[in-house]
C-alpha positions in Angstrom: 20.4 63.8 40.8 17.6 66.4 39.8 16.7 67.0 36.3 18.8 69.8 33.9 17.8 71.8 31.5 19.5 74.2 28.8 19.6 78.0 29.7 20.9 80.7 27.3 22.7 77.3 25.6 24.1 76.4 29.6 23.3 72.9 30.9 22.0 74.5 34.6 20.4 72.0 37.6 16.6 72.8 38.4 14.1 71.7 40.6 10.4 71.6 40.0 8.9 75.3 39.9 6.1 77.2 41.5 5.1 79.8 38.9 3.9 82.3 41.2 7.9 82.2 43.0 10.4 83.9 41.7 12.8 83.8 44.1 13.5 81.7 46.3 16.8 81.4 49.1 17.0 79.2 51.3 19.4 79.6 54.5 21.4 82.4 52.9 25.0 83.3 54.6 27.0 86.3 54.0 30.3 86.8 54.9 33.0 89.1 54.2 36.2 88.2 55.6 35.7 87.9 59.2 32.1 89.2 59.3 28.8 87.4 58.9 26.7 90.3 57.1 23.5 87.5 56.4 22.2 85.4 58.5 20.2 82.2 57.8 17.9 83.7 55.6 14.9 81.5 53.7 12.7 83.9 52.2 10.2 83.9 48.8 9.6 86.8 46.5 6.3 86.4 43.7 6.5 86.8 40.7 5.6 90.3 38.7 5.5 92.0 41.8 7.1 95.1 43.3 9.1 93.8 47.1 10.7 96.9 49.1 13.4 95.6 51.5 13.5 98.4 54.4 15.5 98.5 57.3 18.5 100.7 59.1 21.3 101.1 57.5 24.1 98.6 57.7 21.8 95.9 57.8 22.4 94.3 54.9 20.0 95.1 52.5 22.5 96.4 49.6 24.5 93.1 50.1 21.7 90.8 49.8 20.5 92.5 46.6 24.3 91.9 45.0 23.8 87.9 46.4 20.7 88.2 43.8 22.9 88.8 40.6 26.4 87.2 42.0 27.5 91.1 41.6 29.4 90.3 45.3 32.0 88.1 43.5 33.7 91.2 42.0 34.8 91.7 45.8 37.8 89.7 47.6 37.2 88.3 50.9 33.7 87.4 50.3 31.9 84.1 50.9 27.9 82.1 51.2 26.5 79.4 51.8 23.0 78.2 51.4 21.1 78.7 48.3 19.2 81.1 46.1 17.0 79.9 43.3 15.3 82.1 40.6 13.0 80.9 38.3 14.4 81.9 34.7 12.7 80.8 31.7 10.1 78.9 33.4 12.9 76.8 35.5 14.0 76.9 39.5 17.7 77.5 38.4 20.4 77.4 41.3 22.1 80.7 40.4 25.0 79.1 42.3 25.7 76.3 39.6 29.0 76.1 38.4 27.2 76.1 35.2 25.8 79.1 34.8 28.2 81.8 34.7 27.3 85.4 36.1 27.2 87.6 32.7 24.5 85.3 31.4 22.8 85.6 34.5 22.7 89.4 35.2 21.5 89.5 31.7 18.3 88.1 32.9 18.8 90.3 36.8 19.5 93.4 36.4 20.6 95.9 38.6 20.4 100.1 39.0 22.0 101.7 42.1 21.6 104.7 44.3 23.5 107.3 42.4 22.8 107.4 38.6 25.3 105.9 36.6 25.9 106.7 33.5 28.7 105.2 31.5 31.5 108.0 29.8 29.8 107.5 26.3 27.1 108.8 24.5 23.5 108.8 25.0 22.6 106.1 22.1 26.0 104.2 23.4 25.3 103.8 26.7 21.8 102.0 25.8 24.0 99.9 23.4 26.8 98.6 25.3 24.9 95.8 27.0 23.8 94.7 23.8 27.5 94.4 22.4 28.6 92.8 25.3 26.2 90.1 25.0 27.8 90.1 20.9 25.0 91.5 19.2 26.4 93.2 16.3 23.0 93.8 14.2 22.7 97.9 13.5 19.8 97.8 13.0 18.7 95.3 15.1 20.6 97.7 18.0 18.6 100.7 17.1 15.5 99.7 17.3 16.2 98.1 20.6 17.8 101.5 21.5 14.9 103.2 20.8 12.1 100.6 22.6 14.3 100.9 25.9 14.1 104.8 25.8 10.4 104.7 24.8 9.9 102.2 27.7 11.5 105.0 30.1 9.7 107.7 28.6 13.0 109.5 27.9 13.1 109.2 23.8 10.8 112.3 23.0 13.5 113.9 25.4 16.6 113.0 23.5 15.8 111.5 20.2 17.9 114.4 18.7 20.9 114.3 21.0 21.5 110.9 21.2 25.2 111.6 19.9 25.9 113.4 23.6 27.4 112.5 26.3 24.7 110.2 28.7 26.5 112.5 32.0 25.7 115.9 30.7 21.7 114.6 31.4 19.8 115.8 34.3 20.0 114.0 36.9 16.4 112.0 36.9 17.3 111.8 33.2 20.4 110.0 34.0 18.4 107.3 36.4 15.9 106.6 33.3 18.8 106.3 31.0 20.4 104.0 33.5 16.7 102.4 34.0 16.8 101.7 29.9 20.3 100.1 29.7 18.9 97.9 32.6 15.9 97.0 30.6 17.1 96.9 26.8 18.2 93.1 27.4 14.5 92.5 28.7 15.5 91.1 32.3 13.3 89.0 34.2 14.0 90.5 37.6 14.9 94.2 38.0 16.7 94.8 41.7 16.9 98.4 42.7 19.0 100.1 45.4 17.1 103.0 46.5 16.5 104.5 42.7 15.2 107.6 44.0 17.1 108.6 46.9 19.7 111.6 44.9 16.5 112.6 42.7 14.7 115.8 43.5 10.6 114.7 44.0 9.7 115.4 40.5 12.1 112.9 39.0 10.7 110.5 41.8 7.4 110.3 41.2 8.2 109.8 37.4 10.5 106.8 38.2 8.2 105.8 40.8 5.2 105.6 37.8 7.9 103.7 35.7 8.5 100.8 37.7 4.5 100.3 38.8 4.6 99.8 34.6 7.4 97.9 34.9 5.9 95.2 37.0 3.8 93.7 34.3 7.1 92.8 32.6 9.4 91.6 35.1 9.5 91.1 38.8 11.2 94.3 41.3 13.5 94.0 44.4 13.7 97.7 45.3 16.1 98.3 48.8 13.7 102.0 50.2 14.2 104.0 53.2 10.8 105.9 52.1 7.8 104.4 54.3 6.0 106.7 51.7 7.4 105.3 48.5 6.9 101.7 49.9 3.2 102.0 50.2 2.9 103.7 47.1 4.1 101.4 44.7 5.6 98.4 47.1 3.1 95.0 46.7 5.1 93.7 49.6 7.1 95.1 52.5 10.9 92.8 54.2 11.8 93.9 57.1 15.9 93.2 57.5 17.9 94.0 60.6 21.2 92.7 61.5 21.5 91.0 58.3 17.8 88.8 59.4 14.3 88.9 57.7 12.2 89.5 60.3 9.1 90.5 58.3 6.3 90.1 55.4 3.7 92.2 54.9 1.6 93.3 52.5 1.4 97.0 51.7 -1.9 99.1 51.3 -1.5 101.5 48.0 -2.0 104.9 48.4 -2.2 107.4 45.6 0.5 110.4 46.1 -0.5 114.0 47.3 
């Protein structure tokens, strides 16, 4: 039996680590119900690094983000096999274990979707909640965290005197950074991203596209992109998916935007 080690106070399986891996699966399956939606997939993502996962749509590309953070589990009628490893903390933890249980995992993935998100709550609340669900009652500890996450997104100067209203009355790249900071205020280690930019008008793009290229040096980026653009702007790597397979690796070639 491989050796264990205590994670966020969970006794988790891991095997010995390549730094420079992040992530690792290795013959991935997806199924829901009847339907294979993943097939066979072994692939590596490095660490500190931007990947953009491209392909048509149905192809599987949302899924396979969700099998990242175990956020498919919330869904009946849905099954894998194989594995998926993520080195948390310096350890190649099987995010699969029976030990570690999902909440303390997507504290250390987290997640921001398509269409901004904000929760029906205040500015300075929304920013907050993840802290109070992981029982952090400090108030002071919580606004200074509040504060750092909205600095991080470059939204504070914006709403340091509105933080009482409501997060959905925000414009709408406004809501993405706000949903970018409650993502980052429990300083994740991986940060997946379903197509941030797609409902944001090309200002608000660029500025979240600026955001994550500082975001890298922090924490490691999944980002699912339909924007051949976008990817070899700010992508260090480029996955090719169709039909629910990897069929591709390749490096990207920066360009700086027009």
């Amino acid at each position: 039996m491989g050796a264990t080690k205590n994670h966020d106070n969970l006794t988790v399986p891991v095997i010995p680590v390549n730094p420079d891996v992040k992530i690792q699966t290795s013959s991935l399956c997806f199924y829901h119900r009847h339907q294979q939606i993943l097939h066979d997939v072994s692939v590596q993502f490095p660490t500190n690094t931007i990947s953009a996962i491209t392909g048509p749509s149905g192809s599987g590309k949302s899924t396979f983000l969700t099998v990242l953070n175990r956020l498919w589990e919330e869904t009946q009628g849905c099954r894998i096999s194989g594995t998926v490893r993520i080195n948390l903390a310096g350890s190649m933890t099987d995010i699969y274990s029976s030990s570690l249980r999902a909440p303390e995992l997507r504290r250390k993935v987290g997640m921001v979707f398509q269409q901004p998100n904000p929760l029906p709550m205040s500015i300075f609340k929304n920013i907050a909640f993840p802290l109070r669900l992981a029982h952090n009652s400090n108030k002071k500890h919580i606004q200074n965290k509040v504060e750092a996450s909205l600095k991080q997104v470059y939204l504070w100067d914006e709403v340091k005197d509105r933080l009482q209203d409501d997060g959905r009355m925000l414009s709408g790249g406004q809501q993405q950074r706000l949903c970018l900071a409650r993502a980052l205020v429990l300083q994740p280690e991986i940060l997946l991203l379903d197509e941030p930019t797609s409902s944001l008008d090309p200002e608000a793009s660029n500025a979240i596209e600026e955001l994550l290229l500082s975001l890298k040096k922090q924490c490691t980026l999944i980002m699912v992109s339909h924007y051949h653009d976008q990817i070899q702007r700010i992508a260090d790597l480029q996955y090719m998916i169709s039909e629910g397979r990897f069929l591709s690796q390749n490096a990207t070639i920066h360009k700086e935007s027009d």
